[in-house]
C-alpha positions in Angstrom: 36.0 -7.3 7.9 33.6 -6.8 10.8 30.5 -9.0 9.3 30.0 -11.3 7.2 26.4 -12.1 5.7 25.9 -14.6 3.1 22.6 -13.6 0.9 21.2 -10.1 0.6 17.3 -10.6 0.6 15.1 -8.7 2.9 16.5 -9.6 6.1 20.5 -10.0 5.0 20.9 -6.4 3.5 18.3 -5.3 6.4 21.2 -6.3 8.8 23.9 -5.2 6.3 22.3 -1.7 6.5 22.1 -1.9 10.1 25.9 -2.6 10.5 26.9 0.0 8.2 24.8 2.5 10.4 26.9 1.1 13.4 30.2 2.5 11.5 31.0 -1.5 11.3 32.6 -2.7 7.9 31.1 -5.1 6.9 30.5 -7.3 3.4 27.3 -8.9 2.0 27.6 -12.2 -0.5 25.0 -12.9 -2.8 25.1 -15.9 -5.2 23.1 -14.8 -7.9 24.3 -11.9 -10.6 21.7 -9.3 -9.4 19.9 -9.1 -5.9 16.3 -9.6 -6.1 16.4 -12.2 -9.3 15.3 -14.5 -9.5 11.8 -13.0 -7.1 10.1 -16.2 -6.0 7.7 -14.3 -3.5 4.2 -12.9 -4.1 5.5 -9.6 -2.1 2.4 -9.2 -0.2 2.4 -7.7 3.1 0.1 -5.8 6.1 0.7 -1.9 5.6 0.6 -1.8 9.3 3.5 -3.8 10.1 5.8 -3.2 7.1 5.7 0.5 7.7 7.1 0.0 11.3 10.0 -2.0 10.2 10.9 -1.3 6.8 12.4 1.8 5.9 10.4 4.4 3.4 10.0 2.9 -0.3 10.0 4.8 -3.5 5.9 4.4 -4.8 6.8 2.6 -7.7 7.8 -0.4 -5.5 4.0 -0.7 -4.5 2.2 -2.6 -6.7 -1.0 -2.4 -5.4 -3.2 -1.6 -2.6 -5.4 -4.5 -1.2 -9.0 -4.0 0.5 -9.2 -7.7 1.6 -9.5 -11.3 0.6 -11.7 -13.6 -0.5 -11.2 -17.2 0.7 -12.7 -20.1 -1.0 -13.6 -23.6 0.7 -12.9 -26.5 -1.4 -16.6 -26.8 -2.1 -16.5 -23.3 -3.3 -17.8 -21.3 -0.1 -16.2 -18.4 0.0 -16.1 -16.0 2.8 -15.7 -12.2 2.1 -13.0 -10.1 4.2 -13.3 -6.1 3.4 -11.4 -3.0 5.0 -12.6 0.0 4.1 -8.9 1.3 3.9 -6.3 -0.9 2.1 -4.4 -3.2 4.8 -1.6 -4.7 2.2 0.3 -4.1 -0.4 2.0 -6.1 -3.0 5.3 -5.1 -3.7 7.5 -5.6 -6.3 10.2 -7.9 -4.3 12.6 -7.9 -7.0 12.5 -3.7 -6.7 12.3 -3.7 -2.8 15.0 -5.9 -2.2 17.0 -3.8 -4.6 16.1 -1.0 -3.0 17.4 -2.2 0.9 20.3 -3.3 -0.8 21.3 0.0 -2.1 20.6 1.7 0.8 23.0 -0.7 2.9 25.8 0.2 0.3 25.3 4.3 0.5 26.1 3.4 4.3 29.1 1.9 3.3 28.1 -1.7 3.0 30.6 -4.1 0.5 28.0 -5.7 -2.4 29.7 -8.8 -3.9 27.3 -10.7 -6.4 28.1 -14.0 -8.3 29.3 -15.0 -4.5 28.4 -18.2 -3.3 28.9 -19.5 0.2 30.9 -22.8 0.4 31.6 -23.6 3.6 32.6 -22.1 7.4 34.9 -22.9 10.4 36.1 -20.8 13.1 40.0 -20.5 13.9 42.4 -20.3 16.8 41.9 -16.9 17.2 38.5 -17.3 17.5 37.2 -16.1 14.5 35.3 -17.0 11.4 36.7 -18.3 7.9 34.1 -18.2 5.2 35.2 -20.3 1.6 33.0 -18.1 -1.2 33.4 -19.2 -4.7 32.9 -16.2 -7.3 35.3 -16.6 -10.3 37.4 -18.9 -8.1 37.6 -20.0 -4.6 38.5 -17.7 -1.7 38.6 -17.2 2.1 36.9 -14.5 3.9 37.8 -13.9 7.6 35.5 -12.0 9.9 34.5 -12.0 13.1 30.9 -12.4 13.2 28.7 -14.5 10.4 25.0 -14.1 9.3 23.3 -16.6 7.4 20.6 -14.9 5.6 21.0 -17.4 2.7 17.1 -18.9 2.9 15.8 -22.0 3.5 18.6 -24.2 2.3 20.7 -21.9 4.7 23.7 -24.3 5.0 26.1 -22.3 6.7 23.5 -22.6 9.7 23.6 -26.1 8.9 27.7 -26.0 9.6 26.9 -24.1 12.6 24.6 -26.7 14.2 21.7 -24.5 14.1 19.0 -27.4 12.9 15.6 -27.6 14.6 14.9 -30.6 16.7 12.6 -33.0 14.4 10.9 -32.2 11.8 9.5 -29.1 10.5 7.2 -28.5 8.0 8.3 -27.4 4.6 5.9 -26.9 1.6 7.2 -25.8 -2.0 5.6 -22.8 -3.9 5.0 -21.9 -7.6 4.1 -19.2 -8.9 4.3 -17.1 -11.9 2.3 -14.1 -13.3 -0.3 -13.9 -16.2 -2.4 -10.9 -17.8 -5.8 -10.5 -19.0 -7.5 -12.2 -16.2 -11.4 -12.7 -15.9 -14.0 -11.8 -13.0 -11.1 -10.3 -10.6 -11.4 -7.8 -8.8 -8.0 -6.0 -8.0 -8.7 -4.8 -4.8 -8.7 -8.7 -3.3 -6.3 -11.4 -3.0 -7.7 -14.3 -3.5 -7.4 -17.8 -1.4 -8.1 -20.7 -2.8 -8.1 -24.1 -0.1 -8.3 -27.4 -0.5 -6.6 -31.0 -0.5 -7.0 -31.4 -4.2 -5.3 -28.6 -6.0 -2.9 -27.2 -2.9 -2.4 -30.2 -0.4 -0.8 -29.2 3.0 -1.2 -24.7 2.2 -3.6 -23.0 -0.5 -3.3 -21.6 -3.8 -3.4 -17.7 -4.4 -4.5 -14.3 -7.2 -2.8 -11.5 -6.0 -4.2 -8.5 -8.5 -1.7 -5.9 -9.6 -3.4 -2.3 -10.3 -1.7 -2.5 -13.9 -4.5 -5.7 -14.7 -1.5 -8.2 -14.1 -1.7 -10.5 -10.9 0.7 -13.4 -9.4 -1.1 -16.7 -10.1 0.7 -19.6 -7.2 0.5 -22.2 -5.0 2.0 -23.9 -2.3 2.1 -27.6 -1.3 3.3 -29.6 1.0 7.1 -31.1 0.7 5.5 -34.9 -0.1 3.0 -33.5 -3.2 4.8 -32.7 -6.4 4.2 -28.9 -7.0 4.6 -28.6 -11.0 1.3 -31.1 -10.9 -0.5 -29.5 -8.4 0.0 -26.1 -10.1 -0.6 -27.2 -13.3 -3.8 -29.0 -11.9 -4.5 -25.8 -10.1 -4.7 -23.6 -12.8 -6.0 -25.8 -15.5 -9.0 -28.0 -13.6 -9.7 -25.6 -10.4 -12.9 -24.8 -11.6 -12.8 -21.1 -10.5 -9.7 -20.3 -11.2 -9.5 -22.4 -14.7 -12.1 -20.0 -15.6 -10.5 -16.5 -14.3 -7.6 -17.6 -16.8 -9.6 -19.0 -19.6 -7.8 -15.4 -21.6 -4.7 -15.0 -19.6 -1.5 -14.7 -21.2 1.5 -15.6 -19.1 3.9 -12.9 -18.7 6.6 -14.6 -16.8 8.0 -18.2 -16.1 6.7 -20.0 -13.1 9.4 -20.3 -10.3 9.4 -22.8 -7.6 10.9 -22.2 -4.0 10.7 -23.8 -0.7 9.1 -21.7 2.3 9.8 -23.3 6.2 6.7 -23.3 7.6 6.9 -25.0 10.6 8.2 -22.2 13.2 11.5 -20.6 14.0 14.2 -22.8 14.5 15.3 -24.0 18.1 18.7 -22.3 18.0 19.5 -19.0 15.9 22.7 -18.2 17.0 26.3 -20.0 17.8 29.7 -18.8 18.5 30.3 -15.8 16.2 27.5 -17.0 13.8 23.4 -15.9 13.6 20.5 -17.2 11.2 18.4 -14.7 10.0 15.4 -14.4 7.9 14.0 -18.2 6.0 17.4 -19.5 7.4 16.5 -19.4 10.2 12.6 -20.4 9.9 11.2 -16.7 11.0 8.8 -17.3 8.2 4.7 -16.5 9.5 3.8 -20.4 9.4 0.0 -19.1 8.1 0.9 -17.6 4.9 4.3 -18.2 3.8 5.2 -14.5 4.2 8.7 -13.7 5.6 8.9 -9.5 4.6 8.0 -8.2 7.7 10.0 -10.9 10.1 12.8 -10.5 7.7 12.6 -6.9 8.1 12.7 -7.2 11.7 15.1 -9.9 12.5 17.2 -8.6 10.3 17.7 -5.4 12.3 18.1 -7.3 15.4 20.6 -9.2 14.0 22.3 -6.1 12.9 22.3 -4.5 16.0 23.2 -7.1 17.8 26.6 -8.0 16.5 27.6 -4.7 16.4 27.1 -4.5 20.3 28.9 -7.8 20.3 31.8 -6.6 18.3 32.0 -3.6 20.7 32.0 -5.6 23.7 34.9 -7.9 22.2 32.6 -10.9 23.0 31.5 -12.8 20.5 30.2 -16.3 22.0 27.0 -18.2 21.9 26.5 -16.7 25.3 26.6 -12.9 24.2 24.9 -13.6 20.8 22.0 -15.4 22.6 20.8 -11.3 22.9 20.0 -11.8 19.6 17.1 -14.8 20.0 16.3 -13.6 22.9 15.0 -9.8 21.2 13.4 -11.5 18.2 11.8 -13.7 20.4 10.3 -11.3 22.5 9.0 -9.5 19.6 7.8 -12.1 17.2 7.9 -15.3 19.2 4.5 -15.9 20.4 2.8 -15.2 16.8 5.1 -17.9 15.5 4.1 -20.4 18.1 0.2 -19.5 17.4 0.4 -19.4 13.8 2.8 -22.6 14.1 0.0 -24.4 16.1 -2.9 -23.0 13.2 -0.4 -24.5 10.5 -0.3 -27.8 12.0 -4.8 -27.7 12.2 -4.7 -27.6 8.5 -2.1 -29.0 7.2 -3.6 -32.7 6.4 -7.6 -31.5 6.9 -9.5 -33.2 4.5 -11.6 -31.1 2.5 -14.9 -32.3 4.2 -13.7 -30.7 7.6 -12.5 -27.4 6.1 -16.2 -26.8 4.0 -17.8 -27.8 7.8 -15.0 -25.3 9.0 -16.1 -22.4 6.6 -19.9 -23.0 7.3 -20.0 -22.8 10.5 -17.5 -19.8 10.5 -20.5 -18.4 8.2 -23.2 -19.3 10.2 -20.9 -17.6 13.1 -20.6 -14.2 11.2 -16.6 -15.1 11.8 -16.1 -12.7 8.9 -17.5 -10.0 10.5 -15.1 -10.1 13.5 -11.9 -10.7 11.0 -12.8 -7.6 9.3 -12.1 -6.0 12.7 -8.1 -7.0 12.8 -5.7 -4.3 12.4 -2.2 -6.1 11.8 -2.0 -9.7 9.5 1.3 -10.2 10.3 1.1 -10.4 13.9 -1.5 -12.7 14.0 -1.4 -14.5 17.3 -1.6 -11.2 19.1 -4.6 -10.4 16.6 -6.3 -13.2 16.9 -5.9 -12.8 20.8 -7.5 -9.4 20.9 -10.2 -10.6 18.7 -11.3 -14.2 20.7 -12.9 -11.8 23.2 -15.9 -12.7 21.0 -17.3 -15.9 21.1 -17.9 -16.7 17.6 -14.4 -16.4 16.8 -13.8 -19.0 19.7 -16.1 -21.3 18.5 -14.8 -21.0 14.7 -11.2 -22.1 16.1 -12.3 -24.1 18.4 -14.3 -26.2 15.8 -11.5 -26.3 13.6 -9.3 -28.0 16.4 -12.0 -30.7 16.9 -12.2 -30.9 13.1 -8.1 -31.4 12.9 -7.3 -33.2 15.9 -6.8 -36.8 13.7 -4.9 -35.4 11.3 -2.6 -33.6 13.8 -2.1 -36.8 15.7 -1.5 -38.4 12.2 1.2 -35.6 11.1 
């Protein structure tokens, strides 16, 4: 075959469809039975964004349509964020990744499931031998690799594409309950603090059909079963939200990379993609829209590369060059954010969300347009002074912990 890509979430059958657009043949190996299961993300993502990268979704994939958010301090501050037209959705990931997948197979993409990526080497001839274990072991020989396997992404690992030091990794739960108290479906809500989320926050993201995902992340050192169990048992606001809830699935756990893109995406005949290669927003957690869009990149890329009968580091370097003109600096700002708060104590985020009240902050975050891009938001937006106070406080506020991490 042309391609290889090992995984077929968002941004592996994103590239998959973009291949088989290209008249390329190429295969897509996922290790689990069906795409999409098991779903360990909320789905939640900026309308604006999503709709320029993804392409159109049946309705019933959307879940819900989101005004705002409401973000508590550890104290229990909360500050109030309101559109007057919805600015996310929540999808159903299990559905949408379904759906991408299905579209990259009436294109003439290859679907193998129960596949599992062993291992990779490259041959005389210059290209690429994958091992894949389904019912027994075989070798797949193409010319160009994608790794859009997630955050364990070991083929990328083969292919010396690690990041230089450490990055920052935190470990979600989540799972999703019904009859919820005192929530009002058209917010998210954010939940900070040491205590119950250490290193991210914990999250209630409202369904229309009364149902909402219930989560948290934390950070790689903190054992997340605890801290979700501590979350959603002692918080005291959300302990009492599901006083009456009846859990309607298992929790899952996952790990999200948090810490920025990767130094390196790309190698001879081989490309990270998606949480293998780190294009994860550093803020959130969120990977949709990146996925979406690195994936096409990807995509697009190696079929010029194929085209071109070059398929070195030196041609494939395209590739991380294009996502990095596109998404780059929002990683690097929400990267620098990530690092603020990671190891804040509580005390400096409740000064944090008081001064960003007494500031009217919220008032000038009600203005942004696009959550995904958020450096480029928050750019437009620090024309205003209280917003560069509010982060400028918060840098003051973090500075020991930063040096510390």
């Amino acid at each position: 075959m042309d391609v290889a890509i090992v995984g077929c979430g968002v941004s592996g059958a994103t590239a998959g469809l973009a291949l088989a657009q290209e008249g390329l043949s190429v295969s897509i190996f996922e290790e689990h039975p069906q795409v999409g299961i098991p779903s360990h993300c909320s789905g939640h993502v900026g309308i604006l964004a999503f709709k320029q990268f993804s392409p159109k979704i049946p309705n019933r994939i959307i879940e819900n349509e989101i005004l705002g958010a409401v973000l508590q301090a550890p104290d229990g501050k909360s500050l109030l964020l309101r559109r007057p037209k919805p600015v996310t959705w929540v999808l159903n990931r299990c559905e949408f990744d379904q759906h991408l997948a299905s579209l990259a197979q009436k294109r003439g993409a290859l679907l193998h499931l129960n596949s599992r990526a062993l291992a990779y080497s490259r041959s005389e001839d210059e290209r690429v031998k994958l091992r894949i274990h389904d019912d027994r072991e075989t070798q797949v020989n193409c010319k160009i690799l994608i790794d859009a396997s997630g955050s364990g992404a070991s083929v990328s690992r083969y292919a010396g594409l690690t990041r230089f030091g450490r990055g920052i990794l935190v470990n979600s739960a989540q799972f999703s309950v019904d009859k919820l108290d005192d929530v009002d479906s058209d917010f998210v809500e954010l939940y900070f603090g040491q205590k119950f989320a250490p290193g991210f926050f914990g999250w209630i993201i409202p369904r229309k059909d009364g149902t909402a995902k219930v989560g948290i992340a934390a950070g790689a050192r903190a054992n997340v079963r605890q801290c979700f169990e501590r979350f959603i048992r002692k918080h005291p606001t959300v302990s009492s939200k599901l006083r009456h809830a009846k859990p309607v699935s298992q929790p899952t756990f996952h790990p999200i990379p948090v810490g920025g893109a990767l130094n390196r995406t790309y190698a001879d005949n081989v490309m990270a993609v998606g949480d293998a290669a780190s294009q994860v927003k550093p803020t959130t957690g969120g990977g949709i829209v990146f996925g979406l869009a690195c994936g096409r990149i990807a995509g697009e890329t190696a079929a010029a590369a194929i085209r071109s009968g070059d398929l070195s580091a030196e041609r494939l370097v395209e590739y991380e060059r294009s996502w990095r003109r596109l998404i780059g600096f929002d990683l690097r700002a929400m990267s620098y954010l990530r690092r603020l708060l990671y190891r804040l104590p509580d005390r400096n985020l409740d000064r944090i969300f008081n001064i960003a009240s007494d500031l009217g902050a919220d008032e000038i975050l009600n203005k942004a347009s696009d959550i995904d891009f958020q450096g480029r938001t928050l750019l437009g937006l620090a024309r205003d002074p209280r917003l560069f106070i509010t982060l400028l406080s918060a840098s003051i506020l973090s500075v020991p912990s930063l040096v510390r991490h």
